[in-house]
N, C-alpha and C positions, 0 to 999 in steps of 0.2 A: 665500138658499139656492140650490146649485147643485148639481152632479154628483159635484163634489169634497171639500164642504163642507155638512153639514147645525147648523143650529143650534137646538138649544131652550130656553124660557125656566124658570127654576124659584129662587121670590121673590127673584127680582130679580138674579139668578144666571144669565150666557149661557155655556152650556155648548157650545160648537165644536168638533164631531168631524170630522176629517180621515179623509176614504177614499176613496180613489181607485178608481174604478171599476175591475175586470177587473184591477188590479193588486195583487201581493203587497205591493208598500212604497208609501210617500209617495214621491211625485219632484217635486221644483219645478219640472217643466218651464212653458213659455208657458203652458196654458191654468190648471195651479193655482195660477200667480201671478198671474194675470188675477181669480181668484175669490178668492184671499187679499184681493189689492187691493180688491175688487167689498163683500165681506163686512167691510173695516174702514170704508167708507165708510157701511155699514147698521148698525153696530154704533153708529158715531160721532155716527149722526141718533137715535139712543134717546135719551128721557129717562124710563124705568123701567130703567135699568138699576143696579144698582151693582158689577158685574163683571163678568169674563169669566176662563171659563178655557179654554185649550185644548187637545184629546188626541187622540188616534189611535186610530183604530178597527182598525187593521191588529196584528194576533198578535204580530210582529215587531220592530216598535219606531213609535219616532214620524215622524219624518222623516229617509229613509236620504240626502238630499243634495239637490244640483241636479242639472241632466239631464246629464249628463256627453256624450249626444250634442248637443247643442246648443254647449258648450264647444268639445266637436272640429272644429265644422262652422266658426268664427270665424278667418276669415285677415284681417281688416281690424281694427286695435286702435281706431277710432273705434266699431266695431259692437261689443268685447268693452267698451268704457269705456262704452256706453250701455247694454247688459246689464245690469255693474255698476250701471249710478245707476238703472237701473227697479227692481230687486231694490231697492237701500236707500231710493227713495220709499216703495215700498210699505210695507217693515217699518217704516219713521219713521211711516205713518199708524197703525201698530198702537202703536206708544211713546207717541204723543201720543193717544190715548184717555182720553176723561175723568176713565176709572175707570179700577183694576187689572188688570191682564190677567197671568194666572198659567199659565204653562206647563207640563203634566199630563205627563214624559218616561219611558217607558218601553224598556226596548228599543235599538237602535242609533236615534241622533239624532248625523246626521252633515250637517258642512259646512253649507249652507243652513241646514239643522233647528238647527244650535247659535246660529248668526246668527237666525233668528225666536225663537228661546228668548230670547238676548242681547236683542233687541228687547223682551222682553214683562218685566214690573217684578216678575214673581217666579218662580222654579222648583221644582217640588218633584218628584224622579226618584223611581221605581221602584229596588229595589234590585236588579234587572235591567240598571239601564239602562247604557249605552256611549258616553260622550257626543266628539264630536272633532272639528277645526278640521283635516284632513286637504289644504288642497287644496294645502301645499307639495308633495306625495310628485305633485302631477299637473302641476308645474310653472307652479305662479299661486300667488296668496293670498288669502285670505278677501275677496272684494268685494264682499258684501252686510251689510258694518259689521264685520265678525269682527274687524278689527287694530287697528279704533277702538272699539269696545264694551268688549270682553274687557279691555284693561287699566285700563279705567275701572271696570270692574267688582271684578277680584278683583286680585294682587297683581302689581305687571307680569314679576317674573323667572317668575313660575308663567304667565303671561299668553304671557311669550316661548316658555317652555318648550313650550307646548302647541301654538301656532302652529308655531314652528318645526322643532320635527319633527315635526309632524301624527299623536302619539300618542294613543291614547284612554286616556282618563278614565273609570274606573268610578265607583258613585254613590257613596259612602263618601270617595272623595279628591278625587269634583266638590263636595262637602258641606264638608272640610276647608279649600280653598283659597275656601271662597264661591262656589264659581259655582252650587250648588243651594241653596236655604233649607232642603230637610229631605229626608229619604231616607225612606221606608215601605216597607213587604213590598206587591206588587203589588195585592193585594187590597184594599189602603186607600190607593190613590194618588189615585182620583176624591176620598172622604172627605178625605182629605189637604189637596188642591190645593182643593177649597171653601174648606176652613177659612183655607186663607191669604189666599184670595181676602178672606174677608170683615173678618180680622184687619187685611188692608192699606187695605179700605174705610176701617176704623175708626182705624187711626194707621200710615201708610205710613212715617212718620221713623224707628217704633219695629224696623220691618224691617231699614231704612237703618243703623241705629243697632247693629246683629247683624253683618249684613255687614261693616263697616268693623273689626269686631274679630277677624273670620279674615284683615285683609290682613297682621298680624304685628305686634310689637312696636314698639320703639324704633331699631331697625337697621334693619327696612323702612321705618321712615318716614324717618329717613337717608335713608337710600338713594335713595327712591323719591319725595319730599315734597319733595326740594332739590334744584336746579339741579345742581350738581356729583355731588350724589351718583348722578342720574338718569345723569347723563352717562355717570361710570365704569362703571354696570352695564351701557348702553348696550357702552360700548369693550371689557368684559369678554364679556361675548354675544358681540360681533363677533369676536373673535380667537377665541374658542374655536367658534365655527361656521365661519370659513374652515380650523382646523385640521381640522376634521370632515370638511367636503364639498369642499374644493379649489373649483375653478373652472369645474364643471362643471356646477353648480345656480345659476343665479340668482335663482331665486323664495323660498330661503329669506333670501338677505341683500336680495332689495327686500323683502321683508317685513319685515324688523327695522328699515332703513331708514324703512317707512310707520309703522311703530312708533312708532320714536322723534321724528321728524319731527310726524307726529299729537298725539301730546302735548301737545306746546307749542302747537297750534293749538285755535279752539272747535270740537266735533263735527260741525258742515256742512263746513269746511274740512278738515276730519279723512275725512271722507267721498269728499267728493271727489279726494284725493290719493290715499286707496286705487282710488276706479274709472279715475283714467288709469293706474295702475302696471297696473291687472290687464289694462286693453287693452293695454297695450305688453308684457306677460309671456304673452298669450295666442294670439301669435300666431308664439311662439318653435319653433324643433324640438323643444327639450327640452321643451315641453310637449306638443306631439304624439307624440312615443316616448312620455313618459311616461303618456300616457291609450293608447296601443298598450299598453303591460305592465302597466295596469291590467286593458282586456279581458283580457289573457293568463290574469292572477290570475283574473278573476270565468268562466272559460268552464269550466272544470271544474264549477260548481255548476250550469251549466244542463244539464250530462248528456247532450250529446249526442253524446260517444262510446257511449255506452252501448248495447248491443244485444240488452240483456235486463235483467230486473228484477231489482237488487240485494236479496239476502239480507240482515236485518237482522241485525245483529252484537251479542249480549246480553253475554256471556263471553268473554274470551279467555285463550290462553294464550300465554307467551315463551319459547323456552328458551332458557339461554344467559341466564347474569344479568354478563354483563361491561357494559362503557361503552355498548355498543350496545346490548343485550339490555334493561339500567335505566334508560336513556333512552327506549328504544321503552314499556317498560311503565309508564312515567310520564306519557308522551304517552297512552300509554291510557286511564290513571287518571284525567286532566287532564278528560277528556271523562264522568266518571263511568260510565265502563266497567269493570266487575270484571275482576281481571287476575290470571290466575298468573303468579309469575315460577319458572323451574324451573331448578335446574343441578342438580351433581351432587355438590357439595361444599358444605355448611352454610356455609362462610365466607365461598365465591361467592357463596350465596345473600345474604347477609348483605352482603356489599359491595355486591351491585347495588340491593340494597334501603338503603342507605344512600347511591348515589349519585341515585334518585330524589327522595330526602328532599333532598338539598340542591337539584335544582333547585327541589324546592318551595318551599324554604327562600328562595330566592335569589328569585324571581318573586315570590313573596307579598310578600315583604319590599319591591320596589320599589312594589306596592300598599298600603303600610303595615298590613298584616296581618300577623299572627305565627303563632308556633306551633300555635292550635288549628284552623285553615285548613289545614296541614301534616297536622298529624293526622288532618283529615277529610281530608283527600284519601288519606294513606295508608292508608286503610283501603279503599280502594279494590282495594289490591294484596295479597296472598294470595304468601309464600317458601314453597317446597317442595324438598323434594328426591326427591319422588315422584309417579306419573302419581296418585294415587287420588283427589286433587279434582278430576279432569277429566273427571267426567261432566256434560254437558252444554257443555262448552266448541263456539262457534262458529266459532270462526277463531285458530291458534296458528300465530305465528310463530316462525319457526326463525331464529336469531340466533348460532350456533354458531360453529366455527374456520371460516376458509374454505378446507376440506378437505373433496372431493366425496367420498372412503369416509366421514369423519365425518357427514357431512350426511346421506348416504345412510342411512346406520345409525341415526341418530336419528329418521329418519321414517319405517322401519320402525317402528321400536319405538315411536312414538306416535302410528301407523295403528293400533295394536290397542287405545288406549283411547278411541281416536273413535268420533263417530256415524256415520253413512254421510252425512250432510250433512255434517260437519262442512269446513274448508276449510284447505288448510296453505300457508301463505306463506314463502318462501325469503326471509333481508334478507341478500341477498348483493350484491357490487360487482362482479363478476365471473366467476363460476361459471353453468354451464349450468344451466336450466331443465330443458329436452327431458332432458338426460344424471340430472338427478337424480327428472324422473316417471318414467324406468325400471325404479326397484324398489319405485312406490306399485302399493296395489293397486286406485286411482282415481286414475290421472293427470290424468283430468279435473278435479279438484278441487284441483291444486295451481299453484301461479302464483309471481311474486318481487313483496315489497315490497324496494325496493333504498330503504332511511331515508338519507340524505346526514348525517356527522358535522359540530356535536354534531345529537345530534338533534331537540331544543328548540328550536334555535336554526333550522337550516337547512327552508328551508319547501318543498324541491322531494322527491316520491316519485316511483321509475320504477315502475311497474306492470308487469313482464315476463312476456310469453304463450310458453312454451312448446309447443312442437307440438302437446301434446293438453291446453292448458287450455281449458276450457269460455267459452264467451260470459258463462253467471251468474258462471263464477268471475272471469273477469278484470272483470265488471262490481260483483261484490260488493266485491273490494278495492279499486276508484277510488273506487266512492262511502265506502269505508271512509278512506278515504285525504282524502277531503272533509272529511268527521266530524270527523280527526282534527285538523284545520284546515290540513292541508299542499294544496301546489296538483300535482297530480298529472297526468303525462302515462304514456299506455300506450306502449310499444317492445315491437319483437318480440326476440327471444332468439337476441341475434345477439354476438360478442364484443366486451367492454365495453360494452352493449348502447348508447347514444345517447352521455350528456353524455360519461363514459370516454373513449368511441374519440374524439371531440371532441378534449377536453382530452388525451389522450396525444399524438395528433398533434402539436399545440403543443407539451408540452413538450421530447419528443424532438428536433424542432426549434430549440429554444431550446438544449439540449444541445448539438447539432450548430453550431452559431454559435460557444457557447462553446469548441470545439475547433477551429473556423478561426479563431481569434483574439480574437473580441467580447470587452471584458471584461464580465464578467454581471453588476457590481452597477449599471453602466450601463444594460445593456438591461433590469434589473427597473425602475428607475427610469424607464426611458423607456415601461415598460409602466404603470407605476401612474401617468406624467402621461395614458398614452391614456385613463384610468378605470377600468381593474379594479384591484380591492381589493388584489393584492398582482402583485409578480413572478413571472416561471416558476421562479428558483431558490428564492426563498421557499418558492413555494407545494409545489415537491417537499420542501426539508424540513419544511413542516407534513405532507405524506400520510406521511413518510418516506421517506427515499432506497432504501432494500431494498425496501419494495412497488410505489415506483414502476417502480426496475429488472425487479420481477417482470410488472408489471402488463405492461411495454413489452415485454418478450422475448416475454408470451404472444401480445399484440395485432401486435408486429413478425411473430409466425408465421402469424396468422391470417389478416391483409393484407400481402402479403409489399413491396407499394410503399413501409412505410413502414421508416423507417431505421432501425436497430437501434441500439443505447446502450451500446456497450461502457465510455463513463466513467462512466455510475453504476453498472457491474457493477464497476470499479474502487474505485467509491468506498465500497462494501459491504464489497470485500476490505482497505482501507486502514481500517476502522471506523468511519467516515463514515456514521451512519445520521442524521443529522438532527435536529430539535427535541425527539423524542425522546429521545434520547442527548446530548444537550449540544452536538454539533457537526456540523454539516455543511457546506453553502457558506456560513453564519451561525455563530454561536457564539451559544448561549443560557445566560442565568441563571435558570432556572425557566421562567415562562412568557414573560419579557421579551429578545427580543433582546441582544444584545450587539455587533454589529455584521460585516461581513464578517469568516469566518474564512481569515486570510491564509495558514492553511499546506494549504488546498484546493487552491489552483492549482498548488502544490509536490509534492503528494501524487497531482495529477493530471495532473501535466507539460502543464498549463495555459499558452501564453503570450502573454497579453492583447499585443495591437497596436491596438485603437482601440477609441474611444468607441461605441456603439451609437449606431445612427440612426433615422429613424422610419421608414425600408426595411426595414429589421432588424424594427422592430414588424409592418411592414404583411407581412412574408415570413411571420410566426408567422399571424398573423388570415386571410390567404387559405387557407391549408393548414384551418385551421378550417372553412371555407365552402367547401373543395373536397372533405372529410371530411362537413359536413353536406347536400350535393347527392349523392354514395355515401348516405347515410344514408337521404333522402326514396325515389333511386331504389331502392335495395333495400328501403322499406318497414320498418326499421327504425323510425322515425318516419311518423306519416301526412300533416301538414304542415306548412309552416313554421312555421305558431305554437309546435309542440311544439318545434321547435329552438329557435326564442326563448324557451320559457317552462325551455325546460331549461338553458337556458345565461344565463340570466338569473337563474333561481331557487337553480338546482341548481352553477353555477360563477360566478358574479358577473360576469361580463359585464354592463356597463354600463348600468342603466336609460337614461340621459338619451341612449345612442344607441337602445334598443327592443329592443336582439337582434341577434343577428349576421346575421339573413337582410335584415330592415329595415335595418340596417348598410349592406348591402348593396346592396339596391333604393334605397336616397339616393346613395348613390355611382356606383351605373351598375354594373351586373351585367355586361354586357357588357365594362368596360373592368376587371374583376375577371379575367373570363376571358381577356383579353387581357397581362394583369400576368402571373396562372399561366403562359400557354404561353409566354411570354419565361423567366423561370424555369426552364419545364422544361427548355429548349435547354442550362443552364448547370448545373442543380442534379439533375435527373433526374426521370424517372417519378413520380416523389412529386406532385408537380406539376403533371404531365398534365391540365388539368380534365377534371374527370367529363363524361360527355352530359346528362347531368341541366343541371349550368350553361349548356352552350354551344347547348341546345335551347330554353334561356328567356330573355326577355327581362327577368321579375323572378322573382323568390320570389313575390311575392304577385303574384297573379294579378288 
């Protein structure tokens, strides 16, 4: 019994509660695998025992991972390969226990916690619970057994699936695939997890003998049971994960590697092949950015932008039932928050209330749940085409055209069915704050949630303070914006408020190349090998070529350094709007590409003379970093994390480099600012570094 670890006896039944002192989760750091280790060695000298099970005493879940600082702190892979094999001595002593040891999972049970579960001979979750093999997304893989367990356990393409992209498993599909023996409502998870306990005293084969018939039929054991078959599933994974992630992640193809390698060996040699990969993938960059835009994600939840105490959010309301508007009120729902959706047309209403249902539709459905999940969730949401359910509403978001009279006028008109608490959030991308508290009759009460499209999808919210929004109010919408499960950064109310002015820079930029000659499907190409998700011409015809051109006219007036766009004002007047419209610098069939559209360059007296270089990239990315150094000194942003977590989250800028500011400080800041002012000599003022860069020696301080 220790600090971390209390245990009681009850006939013949050791009950092992996990709680960590002063803290809200489990963390496997050094001293509670010292008392895991301490505790199976005291377990293992009983002879009154016939079981063990073990749970968490934490509200939260069971065990949220390993000490993720401890990982960061390893630059020598003999220290991360000796990590790994103390982590899997220890959980081998909880495997080889005389008796049963049944895992009691409630809650998030992550990385480590799925690897001591894997360890223990039987599982029974909470139907709460969140279970996940996470540690590809932080640039390593499971090295306290997770690559050698797991497939031994349940079926190995479900084994790869879950390693590999480090997605979680709720308890219903950790139940279908075998990696739980039974699922219960929380309340009977202790009840539960005895009962298995003692069923596996009494005939552990009969367990054994359950399991082995969720790994699948007669095609999985093909498959997975012979030599050749094992092989091809193997080759098939492989090719369809290098199409996925390119060559920019190496921790998910050594992981398939220790995989498939493991297999074929017995489990101590399986073992140990996982803990020298994880030293030699732990001490890589891409897992250092990677645990950087980890913090990035978890610093919103400690709250300490905050500078006053958030308002709890019971009700809300949307207006504006378009793409965005039934997006945002879905996202609401998702969290079981009552939600008005409001427009001004029954059909509107009805559309956006039909485009929430599908992404329920679509989400549940990759949790193998149906229609009646759908249903309960939508009943969360409340169509109207009138203010008269909105008494008592806490926070409505405005989701309307983006038209400052329109805006204006609708928040008049539903300032008069609020409370004097109540709080009104603009989801604008572009529009003033300050310019539209001018006709509330509480400006203090109104702020922007800027949602990123779709809005299910994209996990970054701007939080924008207008001149007179209040500290509760821009602190009610962060943490609302937590809630919602988005990772959210505050900007001040400034044009294109942060990722925007960012991302225009770039692409006007990239515009401006393609009109001294670059050909563009070059330089997208040479942009998506640097690691963002797509190219600049791409990605303007995903925004659309017409709002891009708007967007850039307005931000080209606002900062007058930066270069105006007169080809995609041409390309709006030649019909040229983009993926929308069927055609822009791409030709599309629905939602599928269809490859460069050749009569762009003709329409825009385009005349490609060479290949794009990675100069051409590195011209686009400094203008980035000399736009987000303007951004930090005017306080736009408060510090670099927010440029990394926005340009990370919010424009896809490349986990495995950390952000563009970390980008940065690994390359030498200094010879950033030395690239710019050669630049500016040739190209102009655009280019100038800010004082902000040429005052510092990193971003991070």
């Amino acid at each position: 019994m220790g600090r971390h670890i209390l245990i009681t006896v009850e006939e013949g039944i050791a009950r092992v509660t996990l709680d960590a002192p002063e803290e809200k989760v489990n963390i496997l750091n050094a001293a509670f695998l010292a008392e895991f280790d301490s505790i199976a060695g005291e377990l293992a000298a009983r002879r009154d025992l016939q079981g063990a099970l073990v749970l968490s005493a934490k509200k939260g879940g069971f065990i949220a991972g390993a000490d993720i600082g401890a990982i960061e702190g390893v630059t020598d892979p003999a220290a991360g390969t000796a990590l790994a094999r103390e982590g899997q001595r220890i959980f081998d002593r909880w495997a080889a226990l005389p008796f049963p040891v049944v895992a009691a999972i409630h809650g998030h049970c992550m990385g480590g916690g799925t690897e001591f579960a894997l360890a223990c001979h039987g599982r029974v979750a909470a139907d709460d619970a969140a279970i996940a093999l996470p540690e590809t997304r932080l640039g390593i893989l499971p090295g306290f057994g997770g690559t050698q367990r797991l497939p031994r356990l349940i079926s190995v393409q479900k084994a790869l699936d879950m390693v590999l992209s480090g997605r979680t498993m709720g308890a219903e599909e950790a139940s279908r695939t075998g990696l739980v023996d039974a699922v219960v409502p929380k309340d009977r998870l202790l009840e539960r997890a005895t009962e298995l306990v003692r069923e596996a005293a009494n005939d552990r084969r009969r367990i054994e003998a359950a399991r082995k018939t969720k790994r699948g039929g007669l095609r999985n054991l093909l498959l997975e049971r012979t030599a050749p078959g094992r092989a091809l599933l193997f080759r098939v994974a492989e090719k369809n994960l290098r199409q996925k992630i390119g060559r920019h992640y190496p921790a998910p193809l050594k992981a398939l590697e220790v995989m498939r390698k493991g297999l074929g060996m017995p489990l101590k040699q399986g073992l140990e092949l996982e803990a020298l990969e994880l030293g030699r993938l732990i001490i890589t960059p891409e897992c250092k950015n990677l645990i950087h835009v980890y913090h990035l994600s978890q610093r919103p939840k400690k709250g300490a932008e905050l500078a006053a105490e958030p308002l709890e959010i019971r009700k809300a309301a949307v207006l504006g039932a378009g793409v965005m508007g039934g997006g945002i009120a879905q996202l609401i729902a998702s969290k079981k928050i009552s939600v008005i959706l409001k427009d001004i047309r029954p059909e509107a209403v009805e559309k956006g209330l039909d485009h929430a249902r599908e992404i329920f539709t679509r989400k549940f459905a990759k949790k193998g749940l149906g229609e009646e999940a759908v249903i309960k969730n939508m009943g969360f949401i409340t169509g109207t085409t009138s203010y008269r359910e909105f008494e008592g509403v806490d926070l409505v978001v405005e989701a309307v055209v983006e038209n400052m009279g329109v805006k204006q006028a609708v928040l008049k008109e539903v300032e008069e069915t609020l409370s004097e608490a109540s709080l009104i959030a603009t989801n604008t991308s572009a529009l003033s704050v300050t310019e539209l508290q001018k006709v509330s009759a509480r400006p203090q009460r109104v702020g922007g949630l800027h949602f990123f499209n779709p809005v299910d999808r994209m996990p970054l919210v701007e939080v924008v303070r207008g001149e007179q929004t209040s500290e509760q109010t821009a602190a009610t919408l962060f943490a609302t914006a937590v809630r919602l499960g988005k990772t959210p950064i505050i900007v001040a109310d400034r044009p294109g408020f942060l990722v925007n002015r960012l991302l225009v820079a770039y692409l006007l930029e990239a515009v401006m190349l393609a009109e001294a000659g670059v050909e563009r499907v070059s330089l997208d190409k040479r942009v998506k090998d640097f690691g963002l998700p797509m190219g600049p011409f791409r990605l303007i015809d995903e925004v659309g070529i017409d709002i891009a051109a708007e967007v850039g006219t307005t931000l080209a007036g606002a900062f007058p350094y930066l270069a105006t766009c007169p080809l995609l004002e041409r390309a709006v007047e030649s019909g040229l709007v983009g993926k929308k419209g069927g055609a822009g610098f791409y030709l599309y069939h629905g939602e599928h590409s269809a490859g460069s559209n050749p009569e762009a360059d003709i329409l825009l007296g385009l005349r490609p003379e060479r290949e794009a270089t990675g100069e051409d990239v590195e011209r686009l990315l400094y203008l980035i970093l000399n736009e987000a150094g303007r951004c930090l000194e005017e306080q736009v942003a408060i510090a670099p994390e927010d440029v990394d977590t926005g340009m990370v989250f919010g424009a896809g800028f490349p986990p495995f480099l950390g952000g563009p500011c970390r980008w940065a400080d690994n390359r030498g800041l200094q010879g950033v600012v030395l690239s710019l002012e050669k630049l500016a000599k040739t190209l102009g003022p655009r280019f100038e570094p800010c004082e902000y860069l040429k005052r510092r020696e990193r971003f991070y301080s």
